[in-house]
C-alpha positions as CSV (number, residue, x, y, z in Angstrom):
1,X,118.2,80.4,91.3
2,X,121.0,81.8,89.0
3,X,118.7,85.2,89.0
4,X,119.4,85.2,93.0
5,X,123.0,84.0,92.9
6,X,123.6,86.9,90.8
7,X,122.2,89.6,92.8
8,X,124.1,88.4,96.0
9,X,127.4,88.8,94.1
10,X,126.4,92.1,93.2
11,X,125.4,92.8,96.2
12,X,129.1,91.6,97.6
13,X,130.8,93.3,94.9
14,X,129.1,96.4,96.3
15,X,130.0,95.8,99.5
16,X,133.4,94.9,99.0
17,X,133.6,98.4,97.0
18,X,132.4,100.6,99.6
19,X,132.7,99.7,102.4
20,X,135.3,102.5,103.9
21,X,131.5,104.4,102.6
22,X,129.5,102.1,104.8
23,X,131.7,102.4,107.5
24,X,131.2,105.6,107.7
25,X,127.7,106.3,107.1
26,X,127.1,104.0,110.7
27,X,129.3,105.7,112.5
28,X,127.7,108.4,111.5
29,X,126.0,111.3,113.5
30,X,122.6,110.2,111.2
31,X,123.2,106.4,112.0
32,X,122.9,107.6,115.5
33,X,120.0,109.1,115.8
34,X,118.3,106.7,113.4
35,X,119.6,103.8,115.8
36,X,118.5,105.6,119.5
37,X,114.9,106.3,118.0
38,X,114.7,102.6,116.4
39,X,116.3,101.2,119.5
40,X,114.7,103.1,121.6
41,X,111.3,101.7,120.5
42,X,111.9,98.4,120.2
43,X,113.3,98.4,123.9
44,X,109.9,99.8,124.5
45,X,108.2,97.4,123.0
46,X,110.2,94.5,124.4
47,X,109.3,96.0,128.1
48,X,106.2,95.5,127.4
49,X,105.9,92.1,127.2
50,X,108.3,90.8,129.5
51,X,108.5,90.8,133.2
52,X,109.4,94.2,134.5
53,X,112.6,92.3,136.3
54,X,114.0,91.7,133.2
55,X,114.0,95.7,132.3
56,X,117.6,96.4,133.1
57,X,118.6,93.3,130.7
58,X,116.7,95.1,127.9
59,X,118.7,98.0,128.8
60,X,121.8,96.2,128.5
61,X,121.1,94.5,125.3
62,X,120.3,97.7,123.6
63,X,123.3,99.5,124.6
64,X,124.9,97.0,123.7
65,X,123.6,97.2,120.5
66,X,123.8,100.9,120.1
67,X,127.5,101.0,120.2
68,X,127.8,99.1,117.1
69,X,125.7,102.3,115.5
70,X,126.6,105.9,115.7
71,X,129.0,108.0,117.2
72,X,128.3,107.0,121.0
């Protein structure tokens, strides 16, 4: 387990170092298009196997969502 203890200090380090980078890179122009086409399909997906009433809450949830992503 030391193995994986190490990598998720790395991997905090990291973080911790870049993240102005990260920041940046999703609320990118890129991380938005990436995020509408992924959310955009799995709201798709979801419709498909619920109800049709619950349609506008899948709508809500991504958009939701999508502001976290992107520029808009």
């Amino acid at each position: 387990m030391a193995g994986f203890d190490d990598l998720a200090k790395q991997a905090g380090d990291f973080i911790e170092q870049n993240k102005d980078k990260i920041q940046d890179a999703l609320k990118s122009e890129q991380a938005e298009d990436i995020s509408d086409k992924l959310l955009d399909g799995i709201g798709e997906a979801v419709k498909k196997v619920v109800p049709d009433e619950h349609d506008a809450k899948v709508d809500d949830v991504k958009g939701n969502i999508d502001k976290s992503f992107g520029t808009e």
